[in-house]
C-alpha positions in Angstrom: 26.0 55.8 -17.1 22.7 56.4 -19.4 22.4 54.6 -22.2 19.0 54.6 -25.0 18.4 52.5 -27.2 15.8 52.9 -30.4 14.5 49.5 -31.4 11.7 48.4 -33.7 10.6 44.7 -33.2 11.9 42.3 -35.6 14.2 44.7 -37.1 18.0 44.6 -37.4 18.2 46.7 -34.1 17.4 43.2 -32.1 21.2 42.9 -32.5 22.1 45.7 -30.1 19.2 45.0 -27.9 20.3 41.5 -27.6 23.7 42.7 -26.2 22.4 45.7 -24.3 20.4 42.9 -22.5 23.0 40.2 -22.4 25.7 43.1 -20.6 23.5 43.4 -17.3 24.1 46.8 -17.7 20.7 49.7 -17.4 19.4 50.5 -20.3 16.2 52.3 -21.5 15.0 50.3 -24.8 12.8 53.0 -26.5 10.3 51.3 -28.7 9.6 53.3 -32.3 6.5 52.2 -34.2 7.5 52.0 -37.9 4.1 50.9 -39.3 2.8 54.1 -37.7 5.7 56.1 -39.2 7.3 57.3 -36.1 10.7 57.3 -37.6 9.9 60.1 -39.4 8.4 62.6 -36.8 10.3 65.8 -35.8 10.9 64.4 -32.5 13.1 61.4 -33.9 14.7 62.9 -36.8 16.2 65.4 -34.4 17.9 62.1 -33.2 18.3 60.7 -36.5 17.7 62.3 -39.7 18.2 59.8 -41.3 15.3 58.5 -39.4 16.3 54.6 -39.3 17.0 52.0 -36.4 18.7 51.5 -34.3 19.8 54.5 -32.4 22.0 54.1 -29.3 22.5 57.1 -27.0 25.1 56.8 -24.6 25.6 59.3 -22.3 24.0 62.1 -24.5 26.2 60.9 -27.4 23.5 59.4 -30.9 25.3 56.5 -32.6 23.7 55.0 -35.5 24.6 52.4 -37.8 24.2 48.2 -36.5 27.9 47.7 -37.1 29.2 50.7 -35.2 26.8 50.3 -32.4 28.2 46.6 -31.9 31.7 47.8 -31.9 30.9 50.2 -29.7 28.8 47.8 -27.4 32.1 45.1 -27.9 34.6 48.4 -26.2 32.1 49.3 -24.1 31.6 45.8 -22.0 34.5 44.1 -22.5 34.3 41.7 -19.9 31.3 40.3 -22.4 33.4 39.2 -25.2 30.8 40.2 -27.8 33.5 39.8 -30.6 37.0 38.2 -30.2 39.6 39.9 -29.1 42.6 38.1 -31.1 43.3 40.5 -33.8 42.3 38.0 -36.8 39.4 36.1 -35.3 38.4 39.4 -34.6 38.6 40.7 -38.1 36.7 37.6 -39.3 34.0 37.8 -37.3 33.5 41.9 -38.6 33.9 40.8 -42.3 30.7 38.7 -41.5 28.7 41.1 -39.1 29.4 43.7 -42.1 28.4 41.0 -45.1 25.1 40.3 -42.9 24.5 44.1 -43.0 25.8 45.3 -46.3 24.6 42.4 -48.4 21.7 40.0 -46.6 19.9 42.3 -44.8 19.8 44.7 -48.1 18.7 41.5 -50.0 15.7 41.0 -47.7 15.3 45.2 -48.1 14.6 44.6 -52.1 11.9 41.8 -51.0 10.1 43.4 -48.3 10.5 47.0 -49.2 10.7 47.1 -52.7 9.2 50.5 -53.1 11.8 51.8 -51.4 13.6 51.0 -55.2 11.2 52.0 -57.9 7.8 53.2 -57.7 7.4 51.0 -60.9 4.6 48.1 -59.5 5.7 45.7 -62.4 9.3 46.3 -61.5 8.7 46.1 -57.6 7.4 42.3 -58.6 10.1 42.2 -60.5 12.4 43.3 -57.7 10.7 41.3 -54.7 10.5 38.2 -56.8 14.4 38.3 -58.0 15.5 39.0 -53.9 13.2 35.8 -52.9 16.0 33.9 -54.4 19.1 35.3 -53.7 18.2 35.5 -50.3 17.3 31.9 -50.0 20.7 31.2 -51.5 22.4 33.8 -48.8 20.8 31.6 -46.4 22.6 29.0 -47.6 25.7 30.4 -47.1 24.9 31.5 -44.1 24.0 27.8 -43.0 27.9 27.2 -44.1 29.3 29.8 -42.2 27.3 28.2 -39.3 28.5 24.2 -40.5 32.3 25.9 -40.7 32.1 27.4 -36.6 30.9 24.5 -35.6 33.8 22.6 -37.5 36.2 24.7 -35.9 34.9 23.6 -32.5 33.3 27.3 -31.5 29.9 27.3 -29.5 28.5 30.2 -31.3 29.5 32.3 -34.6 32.4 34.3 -33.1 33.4 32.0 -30.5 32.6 31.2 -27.0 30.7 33.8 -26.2 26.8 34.9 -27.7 27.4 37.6 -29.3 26.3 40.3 -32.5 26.6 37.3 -35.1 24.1 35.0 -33.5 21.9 37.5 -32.5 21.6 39.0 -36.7 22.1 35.3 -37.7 18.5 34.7 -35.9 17.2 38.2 -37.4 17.7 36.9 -41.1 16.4 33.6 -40.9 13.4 35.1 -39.2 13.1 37.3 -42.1 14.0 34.7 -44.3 10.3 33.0 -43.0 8.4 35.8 -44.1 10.2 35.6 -47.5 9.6 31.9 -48.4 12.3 29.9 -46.6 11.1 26.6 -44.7 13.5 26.8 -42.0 13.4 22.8 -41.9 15.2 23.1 -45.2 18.0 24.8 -43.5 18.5 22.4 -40.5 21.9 23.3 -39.4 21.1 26.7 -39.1 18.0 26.6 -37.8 19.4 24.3 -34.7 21.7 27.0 -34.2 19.2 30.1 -34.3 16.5 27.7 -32.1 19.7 27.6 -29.8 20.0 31.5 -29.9 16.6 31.5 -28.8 17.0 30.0 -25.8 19.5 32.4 -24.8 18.5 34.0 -21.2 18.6 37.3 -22.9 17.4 36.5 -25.9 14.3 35.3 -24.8 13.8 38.6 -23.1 14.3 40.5 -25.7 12.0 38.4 -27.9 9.6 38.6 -25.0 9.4 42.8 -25.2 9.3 42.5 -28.6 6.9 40.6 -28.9 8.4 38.0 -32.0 7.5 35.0 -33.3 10.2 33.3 -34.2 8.9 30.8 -37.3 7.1 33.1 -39.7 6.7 30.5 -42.6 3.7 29.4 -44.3 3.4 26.9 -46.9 
């Protein structure tokens, strides 16, 4: 079995590392510096042209795409119960792995990259400003989605089990530090993502990569 991952630290790919770690299996996490623009050198694009993270190679086979590397992950270590396995609870746990891809982390996108939108200065303040506040009020239902787990009587986000919910669900809060959000004002999240951090592989993982995990400043 080989298996690659691409990370870069703090970004979404954390997800998959997290559960690369957490499955005990070999893996070779394969840092990319994005500041230094190593996404878009020859050598990567000929693994992704699309030149984002992650990247898991298993076996000589490139998957991309967070949400179809943690179903992948989910099949591929079973015995890990990274998502549920009742058909439902299953399908509710991907509706929210696919809302924190498709509409948080795209939020935090419009804030921290907002050239990536218009090359417009006024509108980029225009842009970064706006996403400041819907993402604090994503957080918020976030904190709910957290609040109604916990209600149900689950450990973590999808059950039981750690798995790619808790892992993102600690990646956006982080991000929602550098954005503005006092984590203190979020308290029922931010016990659970302190919890997440505590986790025997997430603590490794935060180790390689090197994160803080409170990035907020008054």
């Amino acid at each position: 079995m080989s298996l690659t991952l691409y990370y870069a630290p703090g970004a979404c790919s954390f997800v998959p590392h997290v559960l690369l770690q957490a499955s005990g299996a070999a893996f070779e996490p394969h840092l990319l510096k994005l500041h230094k623009g190593e996404q878009r050198e020859a050598a990567y694009l000929a693994i992704n042209p699309r030149g984002q993270v992650p990247v898991l190679v298993d076996n000589g086979t490139t998957i991309t795409q967070i949400v179809a590397i943690c179903l992948h992950l989910d099949a591929r270590f079973p015995e890990c119960h990274f998502l549920p396995t009742d058909p439902l609870a299953r399908a509710k746990a991907i509706e929210t792995l696919a809302w924190m891809n498709n509409t948080v982390h795209p939020t935090f996108t419009h804030y921290f990259m907002p050239n990536k939108f218009t090359d417009q200065p006024e509108a980029q303040a225009v842009l970064k400003s706006y996403a400041a506040v819907q993402y604090r009020q994503l957080m918020g239902e976030l904190q709910q989605l957290v609040q109604t787990a916990t209600q149900a009587g689950q450990t973590w986000l999808s059950g039981s089990r750690l798995g790619p919910l808790d892992a993102y669900a600690l990646t956006l809060l982080r991000w929602g530090t550098m954005a503005g959000v006092n984590p203190d004002e979020l308290p029922v999240l931010w016990s659970h993502v302190q919890r997440v951090a505590e986790d025997a592989a997430v603590k490794t993982v935060m180790e390689r990569e090197r994160l803080v995990l409170n990035l907020y400043k008054a």
